[in-house]
C-alpha positions in Angstrom: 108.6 189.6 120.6 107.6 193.4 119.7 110.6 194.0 118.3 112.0 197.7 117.8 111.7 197.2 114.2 108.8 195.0 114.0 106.7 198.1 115.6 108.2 200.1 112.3 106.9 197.6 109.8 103.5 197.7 111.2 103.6 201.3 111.9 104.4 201.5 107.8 101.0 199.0 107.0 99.4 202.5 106.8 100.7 203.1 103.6 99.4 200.7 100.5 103.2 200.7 99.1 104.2 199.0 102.4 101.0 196.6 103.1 101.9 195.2 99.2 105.8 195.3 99.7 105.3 192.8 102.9 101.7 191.1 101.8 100.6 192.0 105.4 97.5 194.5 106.9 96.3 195.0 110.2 93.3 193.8 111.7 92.3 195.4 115.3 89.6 194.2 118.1 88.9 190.9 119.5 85.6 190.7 117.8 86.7 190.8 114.5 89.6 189.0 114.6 87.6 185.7 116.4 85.8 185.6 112.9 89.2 185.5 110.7 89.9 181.9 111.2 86.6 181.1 109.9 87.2 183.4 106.2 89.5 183.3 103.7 92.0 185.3 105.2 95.3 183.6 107.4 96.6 185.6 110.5 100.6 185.6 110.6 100.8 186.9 114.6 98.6 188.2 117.3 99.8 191.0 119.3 97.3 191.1 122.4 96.8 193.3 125.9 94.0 190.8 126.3 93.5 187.5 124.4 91.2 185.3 127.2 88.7 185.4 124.4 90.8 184.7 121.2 89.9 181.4 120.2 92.8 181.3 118.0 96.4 178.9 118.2 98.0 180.5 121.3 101.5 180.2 119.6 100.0 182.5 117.2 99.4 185.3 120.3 102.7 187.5 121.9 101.2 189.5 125.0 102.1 193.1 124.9 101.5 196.0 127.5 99.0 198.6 126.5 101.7 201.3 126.0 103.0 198.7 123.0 99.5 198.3 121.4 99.3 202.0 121.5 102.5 202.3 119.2 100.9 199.5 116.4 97.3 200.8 116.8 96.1 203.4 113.9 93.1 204.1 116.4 92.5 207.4 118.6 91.7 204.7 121.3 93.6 201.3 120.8 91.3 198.3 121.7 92.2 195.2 122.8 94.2 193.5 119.4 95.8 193.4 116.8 95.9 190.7 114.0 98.7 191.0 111.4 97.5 189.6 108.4 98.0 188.5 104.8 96.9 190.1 101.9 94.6 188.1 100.0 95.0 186.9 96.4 91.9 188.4 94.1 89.7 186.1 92.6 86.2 187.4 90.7 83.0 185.2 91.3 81.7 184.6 88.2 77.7 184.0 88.8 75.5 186.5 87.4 75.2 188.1 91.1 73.5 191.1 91.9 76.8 193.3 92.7 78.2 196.8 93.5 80.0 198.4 91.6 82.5 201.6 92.6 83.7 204.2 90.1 86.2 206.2 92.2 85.2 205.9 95.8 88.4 207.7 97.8 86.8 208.0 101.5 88.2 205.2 103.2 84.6 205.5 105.3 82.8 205.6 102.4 84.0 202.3 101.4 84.2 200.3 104.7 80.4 201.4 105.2 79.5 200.0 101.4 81.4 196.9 102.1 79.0 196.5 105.6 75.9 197.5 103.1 76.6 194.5 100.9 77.1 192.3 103.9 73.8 193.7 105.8 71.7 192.9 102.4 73.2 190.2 100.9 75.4 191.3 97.9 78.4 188.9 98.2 80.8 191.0 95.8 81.6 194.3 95.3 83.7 195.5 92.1 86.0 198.3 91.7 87.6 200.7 89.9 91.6 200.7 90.2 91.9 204.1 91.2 89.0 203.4 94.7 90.7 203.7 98.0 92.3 200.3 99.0 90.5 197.7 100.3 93.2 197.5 103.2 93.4 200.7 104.6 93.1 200.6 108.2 90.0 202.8 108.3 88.3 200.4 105.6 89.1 197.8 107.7 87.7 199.5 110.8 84.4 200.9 108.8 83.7 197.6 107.5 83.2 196.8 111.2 84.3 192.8 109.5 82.0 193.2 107.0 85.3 192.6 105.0 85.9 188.7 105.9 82.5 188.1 103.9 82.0 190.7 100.7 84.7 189.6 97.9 86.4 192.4 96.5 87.9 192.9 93.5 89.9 195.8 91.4 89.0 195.8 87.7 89.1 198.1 84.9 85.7 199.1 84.9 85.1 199.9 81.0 86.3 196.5 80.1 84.1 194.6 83.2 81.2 196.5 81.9 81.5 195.2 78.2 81.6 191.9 79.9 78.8 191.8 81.9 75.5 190.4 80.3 73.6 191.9 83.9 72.3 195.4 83.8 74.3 198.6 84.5 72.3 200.9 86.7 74.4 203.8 87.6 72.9 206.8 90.1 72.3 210.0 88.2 70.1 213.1 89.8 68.4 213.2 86.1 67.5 209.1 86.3 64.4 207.7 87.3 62.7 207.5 90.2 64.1 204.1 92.0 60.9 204.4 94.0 59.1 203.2 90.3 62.5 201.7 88.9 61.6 198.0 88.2 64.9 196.5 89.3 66.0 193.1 87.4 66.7 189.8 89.4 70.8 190.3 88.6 72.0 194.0 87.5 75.1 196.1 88.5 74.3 198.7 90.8 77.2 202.0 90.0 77.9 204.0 92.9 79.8 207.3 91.8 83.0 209.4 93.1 82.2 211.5 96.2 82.6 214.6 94.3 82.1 213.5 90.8 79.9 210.8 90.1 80.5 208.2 88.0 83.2 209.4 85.0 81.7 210.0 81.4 82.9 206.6 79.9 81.9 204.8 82.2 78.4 206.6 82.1 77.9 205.7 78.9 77.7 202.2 79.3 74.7 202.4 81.6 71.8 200.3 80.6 69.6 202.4 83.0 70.1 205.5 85.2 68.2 206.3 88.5 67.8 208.9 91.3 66.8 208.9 94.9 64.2 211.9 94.8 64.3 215.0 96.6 61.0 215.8 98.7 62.7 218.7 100.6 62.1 222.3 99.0 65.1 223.1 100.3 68.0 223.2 97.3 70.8 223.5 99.6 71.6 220.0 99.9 72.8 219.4 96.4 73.4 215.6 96.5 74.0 212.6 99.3 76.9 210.9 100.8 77.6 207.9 98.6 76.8 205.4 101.4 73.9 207.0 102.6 72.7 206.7 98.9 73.6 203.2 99.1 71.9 202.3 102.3 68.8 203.9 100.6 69.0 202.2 97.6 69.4 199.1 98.5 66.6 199.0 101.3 63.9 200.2 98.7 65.7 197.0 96.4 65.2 194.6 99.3 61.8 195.7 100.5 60.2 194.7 97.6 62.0 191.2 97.7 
């Protein structure tokens, strides 16, 4: 039952205090949530206007009215469910892998469309800083379009990853090479910078290579790119050659 107080806790998953106090986030849409049962996530409760097409356990599923979904959605234009979910417990691959890594990323957009990136090419983990958005915001989540159930994710101290790491450290930089002539290894780190920032000095300075996307405009007034757009770019001109 959609309890009075059970639309108050999920109202409060908004918040990251709240999704790690009860180790629950929100997933919303039938599409993605058919793909949870088959990741590494578990679904606590369904709460649906419409699951015909949930192949999920129906004791899982309470049937709400559209007026309640409205009060648990955090979209404009509530769809047509919503999976409560746990958190789930990090764990770091350890292969070598060709990975991502972020150094600040705070645009919950930004990050849901690099997690869909990695999943579109390939690039099963993505590593980042402490202080990038959470990976369980709602509009990750939604921007991730479920990219999310397959791209591992983990929150590291990225000056001590970095002195792990025997792959390369290729960090964007609008005075690096050309990645149109960069010869990129079979395994490297790829850094993608703050919005507004870039990447931070110390962690610049454990770079084992620095690139650019070049400019071919002649106008200057676009001073640099969105950080996903520069991903997207990046790692096409990475894959094309593969």
């Amino acid at each position: 039952m959609l309890t009075a107080h059970k639309i108050k806790i999920l109202q409060s998953l908004d918040q990251k205090k709240f999704r790690q106090k009860y180790n629950l986030f929100l997933v919303e849409g039938n599409k993605t949530i058919k793909e949870i049962p088959s990741s590494g996530y578990r679904i606590k409760e369904i709460f649906s206007v419409n699951s015909d097409s949930l192949s999920v356990e129906s004791s899982l599923i309470t049937k709400i009215s559209p007026s309640e979904l409205k009060k648990i959605s955090f979209l404009q234009h509530p769809k047509d469910s919503v999976a409560v979910c746990e958190l789930k417990e990090e764990r770091i691959v350890e292969n070598n892998l060709t990975q991502l890594v972020l150094d600040g990323i705070q645009d919950p957009g930004n990050l849901g469309t690099i997690i869909r990136l990695a999943d579109w090419f390939g690039i099963p983990q993505i590593i980042c800083s402490e202080d990038t958005v959470d990976l369980y915001n709602p509009k990750v989540i939604q921007a991730s379009m479920g990219s999310f159930l397959r791209v591992n994710l983990v929150y590291q101290n990225l000056e001590n990853f970095m002195h792990e790491s025997d792959a390369a450290i290729i960090g964007t930089d609008m005075d690096g090479v050309s990645f149109y002539d960069y010869p990129f290894p079979t395994q490297f780190n790829l850094v993608l910078g703050n919005e507004g920032n870039g990447i931070r000095p110390e962690i610049e300075k454990l770079l084992t290579d620095k690139i650019t996307i070049p400019r071919f405009g002649k106008s200057q007034a676009t001073e640099s790119l969105n950080v996903s757009m520069a991903a997207g770019i990046i790692l096409g001109q990475i894959f094309s050659k593969k």
